[in-house]
Steps between C-alpha positions, in 0.01 A plus 500: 500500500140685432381372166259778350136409323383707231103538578361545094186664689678858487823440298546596161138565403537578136634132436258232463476310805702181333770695406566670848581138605794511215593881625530405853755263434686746277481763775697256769229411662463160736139359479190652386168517657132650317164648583208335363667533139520098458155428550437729121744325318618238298697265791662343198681817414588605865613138586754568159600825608595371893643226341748731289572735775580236766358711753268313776148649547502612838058533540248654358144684559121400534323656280484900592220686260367799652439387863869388516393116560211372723618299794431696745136621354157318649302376311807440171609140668407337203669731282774475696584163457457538134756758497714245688441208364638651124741702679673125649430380145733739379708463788572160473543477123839815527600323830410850672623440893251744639138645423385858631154413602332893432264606815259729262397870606193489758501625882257232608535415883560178458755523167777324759301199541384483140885498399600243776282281345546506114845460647423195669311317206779636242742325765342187445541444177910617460846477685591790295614815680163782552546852515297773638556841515465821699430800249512886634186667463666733314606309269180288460209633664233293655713176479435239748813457673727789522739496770718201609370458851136371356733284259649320748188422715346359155864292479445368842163389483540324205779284675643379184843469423518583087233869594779819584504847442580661208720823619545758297745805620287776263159376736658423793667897526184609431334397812779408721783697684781259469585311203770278669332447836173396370660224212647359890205519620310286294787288267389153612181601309636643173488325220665707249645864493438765280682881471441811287548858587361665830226726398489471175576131362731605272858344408647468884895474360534810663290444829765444775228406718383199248891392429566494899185316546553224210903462619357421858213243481530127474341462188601341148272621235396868503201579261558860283150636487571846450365731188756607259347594210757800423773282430596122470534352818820289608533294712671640885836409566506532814 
């Protein structure tokens, strides 16, 4: 049985950010999992409003600003670890199994290498579950890591068990031809799963391509990080 996450990155923006904790348990959904939201805000109040909802906090984000993190960036290493060292804070006050460690926007030669190491160090210092992700250029332009193949090399070199790939359907259709074939491809090295509309990342209840793909992997928890800002998002019952 697929137990869906509600990601509070994209859903229901005109809530405050506590309250979409609340709404995703009134909407059916399974777990919940943020962006960088958490790092803002009173951890009192969010540990309250997980607390009410029941719902497990599936990971959450370095922080993003305008470069979309800084892993990956020379020269940011020490800002880097900052951003990860109050990102685990957070972490391991809401019992968060997983954080997405941001790569940052730069097309430096050696951006790979930069990552592989934060990701090394950041390693070091947890047992909890790292995420990195592949985002489409056209989606995010100029980010450091944007297609899963460079993903998994980073994966491999850092040769620890708790740093997978984060795999999101709405990036991965973007700059791959087969949605199905490539999750085989590289499962042993995902981490978590994510799914919103091809094309568009809207709502994918309708997306037979999304629904055949969710019913067919091996995978428990299914992060919802799709934008819905038309109407109020349930959760799928697929």
């Amino acid at each position: 049985m697929k137990i869906f996450s509600a990601n509070t990155g994209f859903l229901w923006p005109a809530l405050p950010f506590p309250e979409r904790i609340l709404h995703a348990a009134r909407q059916g959904f399974g777990a919940i999992e943020f962006h960088d939201e958490a790092q803002t805000t009173d951890l009192a109040l969010i540990e309250d409003r997980l607390a009410q909802s029941g719902l497990p906090l599936l990971g959450l984000n370095t922080r993003m600003a305008l470069t979309m993190g800084c892993a990956a960036i020379p020269g940011q290493e020490a800002t880097a670890q900052a951003d990860f060292d109050a990102a685990l804070a957070v972490a391991e006050r809401l019992n968060a199994r997983a954080i997405h460690v941001l790569s940052g926007r730069t097309d430096a030669p050696d951006r790979l290498n930069v990552l592989t190491r934060a990701l090394k160090r950041f390693s070091d210092h947890t047992d909890r579950l790292l995420l990195i992700e592949p985002l489409a250029p056209v989606a995010v332009a100029g980010y450091a890591l944007n297609t899963i193949r460079d993903a998994a090399q980073v994966v491999s070199q850092v040769g620890t068990a708790n740093v997978k790939i984060m795999f999101d359907s709405f990036h991965i259709d973007a700059t791959e031809t087969d949605l199905n074939a490539t999750y085989m491809r590289y499962k042993d090295q995902i981490g978590h799963v994510q799914i919103a509309a091809s094309g568009h990342r809207g709502p994918p209840h309708h997306d037979t391509r999304i629904r055949d793909f969710v019913r067919k992997i091996d995978c428990k928890y299914i992060g919802c990080e799709w934008r819905d800002e038309m109407s109020d998002a349930i959760c799928p019952k697929w």
